[in-house]
C-alpha positions in Angstrom: 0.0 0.0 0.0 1.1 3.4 -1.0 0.1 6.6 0.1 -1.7 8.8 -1.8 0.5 11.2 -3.9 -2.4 13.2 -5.3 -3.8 13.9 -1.9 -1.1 13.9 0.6 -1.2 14.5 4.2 0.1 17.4 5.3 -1.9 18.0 9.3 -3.2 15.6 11.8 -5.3 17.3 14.2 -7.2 15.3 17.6 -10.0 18.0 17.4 -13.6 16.3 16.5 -15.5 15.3 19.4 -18.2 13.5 17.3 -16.1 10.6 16.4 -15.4 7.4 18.1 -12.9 4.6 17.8 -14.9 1.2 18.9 -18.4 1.4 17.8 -18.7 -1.8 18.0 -18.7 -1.4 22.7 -22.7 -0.3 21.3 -23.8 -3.2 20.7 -21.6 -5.4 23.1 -22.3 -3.3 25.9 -26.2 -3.4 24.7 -25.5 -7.4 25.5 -24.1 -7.0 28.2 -26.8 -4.2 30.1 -29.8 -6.7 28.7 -28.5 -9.6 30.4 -28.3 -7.8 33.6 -24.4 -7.3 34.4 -25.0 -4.0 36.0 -27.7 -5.2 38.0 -25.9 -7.9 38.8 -23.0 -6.4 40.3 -25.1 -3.6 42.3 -26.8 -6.6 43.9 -24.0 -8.8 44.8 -20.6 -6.6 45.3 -20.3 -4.4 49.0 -17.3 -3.2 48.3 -17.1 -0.7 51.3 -16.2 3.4 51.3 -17.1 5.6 48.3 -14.9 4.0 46.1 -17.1 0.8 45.8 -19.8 3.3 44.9 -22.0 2.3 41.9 -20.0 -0.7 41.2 -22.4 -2.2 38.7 -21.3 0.9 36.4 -17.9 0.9 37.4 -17.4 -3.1 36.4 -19.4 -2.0 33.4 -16.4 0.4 32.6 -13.8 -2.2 33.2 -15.7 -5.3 31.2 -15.7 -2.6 28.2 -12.2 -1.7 28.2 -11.1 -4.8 28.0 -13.6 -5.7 25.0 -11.9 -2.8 23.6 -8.5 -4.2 24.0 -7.4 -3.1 27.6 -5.1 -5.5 29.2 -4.1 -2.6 32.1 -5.3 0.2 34.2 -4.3 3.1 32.0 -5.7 1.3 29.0 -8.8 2.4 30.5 -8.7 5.0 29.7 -10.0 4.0 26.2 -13.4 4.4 27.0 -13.3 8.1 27.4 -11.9 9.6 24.3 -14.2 11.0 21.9 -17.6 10.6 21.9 -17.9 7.9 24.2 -18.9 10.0 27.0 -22.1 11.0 25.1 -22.7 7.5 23.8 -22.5 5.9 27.3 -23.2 7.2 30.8 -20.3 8.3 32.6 -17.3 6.3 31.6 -15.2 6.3 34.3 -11.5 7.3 34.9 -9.0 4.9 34.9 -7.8 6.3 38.4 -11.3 5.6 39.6 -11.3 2.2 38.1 -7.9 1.2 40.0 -8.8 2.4 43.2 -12.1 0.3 43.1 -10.2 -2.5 42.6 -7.9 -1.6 45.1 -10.7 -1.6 47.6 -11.9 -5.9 46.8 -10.9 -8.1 49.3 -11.3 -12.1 49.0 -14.6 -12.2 49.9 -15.6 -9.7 47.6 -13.7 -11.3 44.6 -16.1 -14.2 45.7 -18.8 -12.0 45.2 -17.5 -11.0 41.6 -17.7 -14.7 41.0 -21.7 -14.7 41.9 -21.7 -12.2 39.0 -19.9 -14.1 36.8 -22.2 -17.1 36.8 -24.5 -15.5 36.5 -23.8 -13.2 34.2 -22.9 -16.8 31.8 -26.6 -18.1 32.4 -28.2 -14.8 31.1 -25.9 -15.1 28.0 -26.5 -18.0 27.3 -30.3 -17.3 27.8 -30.0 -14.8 25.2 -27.4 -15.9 22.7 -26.7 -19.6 21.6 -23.2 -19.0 23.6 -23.5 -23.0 24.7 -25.4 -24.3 21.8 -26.0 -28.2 22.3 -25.0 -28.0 26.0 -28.8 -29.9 26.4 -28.7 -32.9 23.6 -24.8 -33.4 22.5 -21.5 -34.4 24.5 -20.8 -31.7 27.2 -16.6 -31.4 27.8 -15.5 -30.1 30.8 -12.0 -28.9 30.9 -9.3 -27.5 33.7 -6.3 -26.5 33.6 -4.0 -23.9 35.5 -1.3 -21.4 33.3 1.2 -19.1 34.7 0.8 -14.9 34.3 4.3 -14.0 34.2 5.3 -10.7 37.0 8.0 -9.0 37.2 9.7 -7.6 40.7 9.0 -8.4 44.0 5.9 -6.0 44.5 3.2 -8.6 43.5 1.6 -10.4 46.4 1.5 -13.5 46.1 3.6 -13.9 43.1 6.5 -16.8 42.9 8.1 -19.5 40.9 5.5 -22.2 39.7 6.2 -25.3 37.5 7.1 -22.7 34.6 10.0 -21.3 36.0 9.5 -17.9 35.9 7.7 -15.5 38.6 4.0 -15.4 38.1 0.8 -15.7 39.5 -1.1 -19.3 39.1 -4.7 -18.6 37.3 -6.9 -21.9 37.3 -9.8 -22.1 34.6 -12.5 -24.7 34.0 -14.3 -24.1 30.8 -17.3 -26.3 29.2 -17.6 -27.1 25.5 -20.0 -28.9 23.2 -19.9 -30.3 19.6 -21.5 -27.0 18.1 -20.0 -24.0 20.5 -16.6 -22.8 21.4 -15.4 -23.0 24.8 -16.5 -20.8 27.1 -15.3 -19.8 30.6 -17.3 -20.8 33.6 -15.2 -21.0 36.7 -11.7 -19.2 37.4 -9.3 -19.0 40.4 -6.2 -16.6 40.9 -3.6 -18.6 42.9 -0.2 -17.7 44.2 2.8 -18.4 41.7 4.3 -21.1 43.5 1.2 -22.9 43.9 0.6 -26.3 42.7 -1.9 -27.0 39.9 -4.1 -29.5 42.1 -4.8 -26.7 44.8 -8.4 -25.8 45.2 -9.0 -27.9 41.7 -11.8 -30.2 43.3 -14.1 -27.6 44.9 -13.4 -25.7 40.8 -14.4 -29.1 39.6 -17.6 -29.1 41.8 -18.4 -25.9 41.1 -18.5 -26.0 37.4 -20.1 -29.2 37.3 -23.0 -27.5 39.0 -22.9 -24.7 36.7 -23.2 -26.7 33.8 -26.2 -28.4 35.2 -28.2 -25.4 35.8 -27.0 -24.3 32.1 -28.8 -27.5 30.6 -31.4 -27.4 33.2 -32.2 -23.9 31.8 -31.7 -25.0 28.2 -33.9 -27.7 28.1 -36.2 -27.1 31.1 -35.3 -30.6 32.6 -31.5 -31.6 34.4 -30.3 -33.7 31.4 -32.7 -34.5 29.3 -31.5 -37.9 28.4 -27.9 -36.2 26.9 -24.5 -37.9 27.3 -22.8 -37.8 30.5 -20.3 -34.5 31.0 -17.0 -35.8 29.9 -14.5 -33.8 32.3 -11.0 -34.0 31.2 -7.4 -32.8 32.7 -4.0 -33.9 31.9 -1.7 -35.4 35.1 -1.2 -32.2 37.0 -4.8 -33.6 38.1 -4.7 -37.1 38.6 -5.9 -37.8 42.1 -9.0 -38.8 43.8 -9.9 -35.6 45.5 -10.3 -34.0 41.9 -11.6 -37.4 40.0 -13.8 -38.2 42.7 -15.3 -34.9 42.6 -16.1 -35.0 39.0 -17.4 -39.0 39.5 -19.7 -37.7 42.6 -21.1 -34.8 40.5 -22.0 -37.6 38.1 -19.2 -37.1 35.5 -17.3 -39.2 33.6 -13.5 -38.5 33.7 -10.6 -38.7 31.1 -7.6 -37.7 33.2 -3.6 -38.3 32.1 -1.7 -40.4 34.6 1.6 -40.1 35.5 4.1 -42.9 34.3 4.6 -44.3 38.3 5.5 -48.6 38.9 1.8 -49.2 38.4 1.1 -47.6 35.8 4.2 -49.0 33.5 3.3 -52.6 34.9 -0.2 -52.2 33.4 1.3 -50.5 30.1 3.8 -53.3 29.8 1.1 -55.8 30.4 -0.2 -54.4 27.1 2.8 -54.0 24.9 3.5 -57.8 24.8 0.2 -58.5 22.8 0.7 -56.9 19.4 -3.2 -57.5 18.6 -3.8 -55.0 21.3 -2.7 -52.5 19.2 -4.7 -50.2 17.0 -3.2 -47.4 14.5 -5.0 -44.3 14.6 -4.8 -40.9 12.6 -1.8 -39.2 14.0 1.3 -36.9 12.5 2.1 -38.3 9.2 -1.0 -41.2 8.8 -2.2 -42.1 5.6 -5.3 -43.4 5.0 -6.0 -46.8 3.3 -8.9 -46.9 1.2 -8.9 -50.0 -0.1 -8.6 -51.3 3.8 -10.4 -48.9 5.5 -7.6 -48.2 8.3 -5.0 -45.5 8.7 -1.2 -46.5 8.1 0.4 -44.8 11.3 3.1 -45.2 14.0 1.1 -44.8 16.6 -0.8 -47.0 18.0 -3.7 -47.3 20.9 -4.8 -49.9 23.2 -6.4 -50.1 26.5 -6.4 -52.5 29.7 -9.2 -52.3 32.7 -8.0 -50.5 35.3 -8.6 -49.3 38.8 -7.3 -45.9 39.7 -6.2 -45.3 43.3 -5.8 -49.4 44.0 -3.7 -48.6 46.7 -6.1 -46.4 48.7 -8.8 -47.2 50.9 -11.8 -49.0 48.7 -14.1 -45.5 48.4 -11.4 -44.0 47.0 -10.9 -46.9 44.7 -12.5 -46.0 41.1 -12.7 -48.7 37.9 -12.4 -47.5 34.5 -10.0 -48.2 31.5 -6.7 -47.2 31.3 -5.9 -46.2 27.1 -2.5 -45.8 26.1 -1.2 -44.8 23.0 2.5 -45.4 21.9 4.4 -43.7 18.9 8.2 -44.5 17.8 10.8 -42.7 19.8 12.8 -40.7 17.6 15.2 -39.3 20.0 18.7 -40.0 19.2 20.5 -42.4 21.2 23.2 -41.0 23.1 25.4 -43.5 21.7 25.3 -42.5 18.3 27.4 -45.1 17.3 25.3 -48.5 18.1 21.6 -49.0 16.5 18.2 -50.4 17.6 17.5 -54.1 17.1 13.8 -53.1 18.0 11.8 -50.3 18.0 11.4 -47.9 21.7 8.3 -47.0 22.1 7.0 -43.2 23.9 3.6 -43.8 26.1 1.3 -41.4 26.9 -1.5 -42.9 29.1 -4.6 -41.8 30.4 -7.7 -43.4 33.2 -11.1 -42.7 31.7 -14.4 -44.0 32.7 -16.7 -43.8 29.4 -18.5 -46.6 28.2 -16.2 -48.5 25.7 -19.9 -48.9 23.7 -19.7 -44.7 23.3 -16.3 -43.7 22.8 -14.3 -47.0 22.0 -10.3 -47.1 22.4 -9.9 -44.8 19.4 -12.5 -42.3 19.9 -11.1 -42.0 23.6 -8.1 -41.3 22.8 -9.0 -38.6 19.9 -11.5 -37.6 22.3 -8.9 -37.0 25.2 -6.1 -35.3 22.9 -9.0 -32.4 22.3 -8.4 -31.2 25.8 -5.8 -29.2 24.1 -8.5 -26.8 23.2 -8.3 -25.0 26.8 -4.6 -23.7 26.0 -5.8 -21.5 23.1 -8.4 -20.2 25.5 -5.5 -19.5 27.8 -3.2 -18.2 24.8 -6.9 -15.8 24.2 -6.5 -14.3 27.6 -3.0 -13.9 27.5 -3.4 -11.7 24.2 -6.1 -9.8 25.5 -7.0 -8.6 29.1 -4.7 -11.1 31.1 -1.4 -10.0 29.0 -0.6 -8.2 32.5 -2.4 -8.6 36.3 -2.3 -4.6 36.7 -1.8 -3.9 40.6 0.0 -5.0 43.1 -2.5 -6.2 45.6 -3.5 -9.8 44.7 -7.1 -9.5 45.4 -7.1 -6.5 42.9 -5.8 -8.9 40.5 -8.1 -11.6 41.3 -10.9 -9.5 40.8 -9.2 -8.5 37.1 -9.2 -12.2 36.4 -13.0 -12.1 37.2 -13.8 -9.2 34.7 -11.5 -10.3 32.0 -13.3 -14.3 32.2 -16.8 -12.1 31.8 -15.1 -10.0 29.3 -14.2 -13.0 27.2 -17.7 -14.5 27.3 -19.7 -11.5 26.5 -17.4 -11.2 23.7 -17.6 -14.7 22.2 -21.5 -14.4 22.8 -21.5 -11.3 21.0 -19.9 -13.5 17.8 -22.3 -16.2 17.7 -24.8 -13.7 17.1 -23.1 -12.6 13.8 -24.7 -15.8 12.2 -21.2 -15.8 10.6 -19.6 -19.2 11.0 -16.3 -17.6 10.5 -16.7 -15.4 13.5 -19.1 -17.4 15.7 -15.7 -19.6 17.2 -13.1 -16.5 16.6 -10.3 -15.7 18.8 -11.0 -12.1 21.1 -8.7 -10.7 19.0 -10.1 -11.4 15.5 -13.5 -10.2 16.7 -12.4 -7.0 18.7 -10.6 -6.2 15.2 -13.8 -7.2 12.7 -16.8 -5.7 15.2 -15.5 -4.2 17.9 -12.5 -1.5 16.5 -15.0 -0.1 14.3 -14.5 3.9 14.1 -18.0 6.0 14.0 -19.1 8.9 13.7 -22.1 10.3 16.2 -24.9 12.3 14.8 -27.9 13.9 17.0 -31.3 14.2 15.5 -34.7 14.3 17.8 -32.2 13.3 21.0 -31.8 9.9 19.0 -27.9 9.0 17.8 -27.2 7.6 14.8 -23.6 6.4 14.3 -22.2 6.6 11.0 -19.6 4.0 10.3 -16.9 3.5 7.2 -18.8 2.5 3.8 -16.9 -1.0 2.5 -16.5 -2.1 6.0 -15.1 -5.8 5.4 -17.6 -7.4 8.2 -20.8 -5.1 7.5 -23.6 -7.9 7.6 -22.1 -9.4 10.7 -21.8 -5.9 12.7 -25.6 -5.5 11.5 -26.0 -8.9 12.5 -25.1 -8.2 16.0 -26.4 -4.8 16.4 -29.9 -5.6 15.0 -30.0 -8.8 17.3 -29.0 -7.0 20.1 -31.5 -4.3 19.7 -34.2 -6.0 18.5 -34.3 -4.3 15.1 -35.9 -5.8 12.1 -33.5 -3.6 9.8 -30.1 -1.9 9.8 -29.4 1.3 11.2 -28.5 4.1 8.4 -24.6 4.4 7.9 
């Protein structure tokens, strides 16, 4: 792209207060109002002195920064510039914003939570945000990712797993065969934390949440759909987390950890080489004329009981599905060969029915839990790409908004009706409906925002704002 030699610029000037940069906070923050956030946060939050005043406004200014693109206290400050003060109802400073935050304690991060679930049950209420959550598969997923600090300011902040000084933020999410994962429990935790802590009582709480999502869905706690499938990877694997998830009525697929037991039962396996199945992995082909995939690695599966060892109401029977691929490490003698091949195993404990997910489709099914580290990569690139203050419950509180910012912003896609957009990332849809610039205009004390002509995602942002406002036709651009 060149610029334009006929017309070139010669003056910049910040001087029209008509204009805004993020039209697109109208119809998110429309979202948001209708399904009662601000309400919502006036009922539940006592967060004491004047600077707790009007909270439900004040998270109302924090939720939209970050839909705008905040990921700190001064970014705030993007919902003042402009116009913005005459399109929404006292924005508020970012100064005013931190010291709010300043003010939470545990207990009232605890009460943000309240909001957050439900603020998630109106969404889903009025967007399809957990589409299928009442008829298809539901997947339950946790896992815990390190927000990397820096100095020795932070409370709470330490050397976890990662090795380098953060703070620990655990998130359970729920997905289905037709919707993209969405957040519905979260936990800031020291740095230095393990990834177990506090994971059952997450576990029990997001189990219940997703009940009362189907419950509200299809009027009736189930309604004869599959079991919730909650997986984790070994960080997990213990009965105070499993047996949460069994007694909440859950099946688990959790990763194990490679102890005595757990090779005795693997080599058990590796000595029949029926037992083994290929599967579609890195570099499978598919054979037609046989109907099977030509891969390296393989799957099979043994009974097992997890937790043998402990008393018998901790003991839990299940399958335990292992898949093996070629170890293509190079020997550290370099000079001497293989005779046979060394196998890598990566084994995990479920407790499906082998007649609805078989060896294969457990397995597939299981490596899917992936899907929760782009949700975590998603935070990281939006509101969670710092933890702003120095006092951890300020921080935790952060967490709290950016997890309902995140939702309100992946509910506001599926109303697009565009499939590209309905399962985006935060950033590709605060770039295609969010950072839309505008232009105000005031005619019988109605606005009417003018936006560019040849916008790339028009029908989606009329999509959304026509959806959100009930209109039966666009607004006039």
């Amino acid at each position: 792209m060149q610029l334009s030699h006929t017309r070139p610029v010669v003056a910049a000037r910040f001087d029209d207060p008509n204009l805004i940069s993020t039209a697109g906070l109208v119809p998110v923050m429309a979202l948001a109002q209708a399904s009662g956030l601000l309400t919502l946060a006036d009922q539940h939050l006592s967060v004491p002195t004047d600077k707790g005043a009007h909270a439900g406004r004040k998270i109302g200014s924090l939720i939209g920064g970050m839909v705008a693109g905040a990921d700190s206290i001064a970014d705030l400050a993007i919902v003042r510039h402009g116009a913005m003060g005459t399109v929404f109802d006292r924005p508020y400073a970012p100064s005013t914003l931190g010291s709010f935050l300043r003010q939470f304690t545990f207990g009232h991060v605890r009460q943000l939570d309240a909001v957050a679930s439900r603020f998630l049950g109106a969404l889903a209420a009025k967007t399809p945000l957990v589409t299928g959550i009442d008829t298809g598969r539901v997947l339950v997923d946790i896992d815990d990712t390190i927000i990397e600090v820096h100095g020795h300011g932070k409370q709470g902040s330490g050397y976890g797993y990662s090795g380098v000084r953060g703070l620990n933020a655990l998130l359970t999410t729920v997905t289905t065969d037709t919707c993209a994962p969405v957040i519905i429990g979260q936990r800031l935790r020291r740095g230095a934390c393990g990834s177990a802590r506090g994971a059952a009582r997450m576990v029990s709480d997001a189990l219940v949440t997703v009940d009362r999502l189907r419950t509200q869905a299809a009027g009736t706690s189930g309604n004869g759909a599959p079991k919730v499938l909650f997986r984790a990877d070994s960080a997990f694997y213990g009965h105070p987390t499993i047996g949460a998830a069994i007694r909440a009525g859950a099946d688990v697929s959790v990763t194990v950890r490679l102890t005595s037991t757990i090779k005795r039962a693997i080599a058990s396996i590796d000595t029949d080489e029926s037992a083994w199945t290929p599967i579609e992995y890195t570099d499978a082909l598919y054979d037609e004329a046989t109907d099977t995939w030509i891969s390296r690695a393989e799957v099979a599966e043994i009974p097992f009981t997890a937790f043998a060892s402990q008393k018998k109401a901790h003991q839990i029977p299940g399958r335990l599905v292992v898949r093996r691929i070629p170890d293509l490490r190079p020997p550290k003698d370099q000079g001497q060969g293989t005779l046979f091949d060394i196998w890598r195993f990566h084994a995990f404990f479920t407790t499906t029915d082998p007649d609805d997910l078989d060896t294969v489709d457990a397995d597939k099914t299981h490596r899917q839990h992936a899907v929760i580290e782009q949700v975590h990569a998603d935070l990281k690139n939006s509101a969670l790409a710092h933890l702003p203050s120095n006092s951890f419950s300020a921080n935790a509180a952060w967490l709290v908004c950016a997890v309902m910012a995140f939702n309100l912003t992946r509910a506001a896609g599926t109303l697009t009706a565009d499939p590209k957009l309905t399962k985006a990332t935060t950033g590709t849809l605060r770039r295609t409906l969010v950072s839309v610039p505008a232009r105000i205009a005031s005619s019988a004390r109605r606005l009417t925002l003018h936006l560019p002509t040849d916008w790339p995602w028009e029908t989606p942002w009329h999509n959304l704002f026509d959806r959100t406002f009930g209109r039966n036709h666009p607004i006039i651009v």
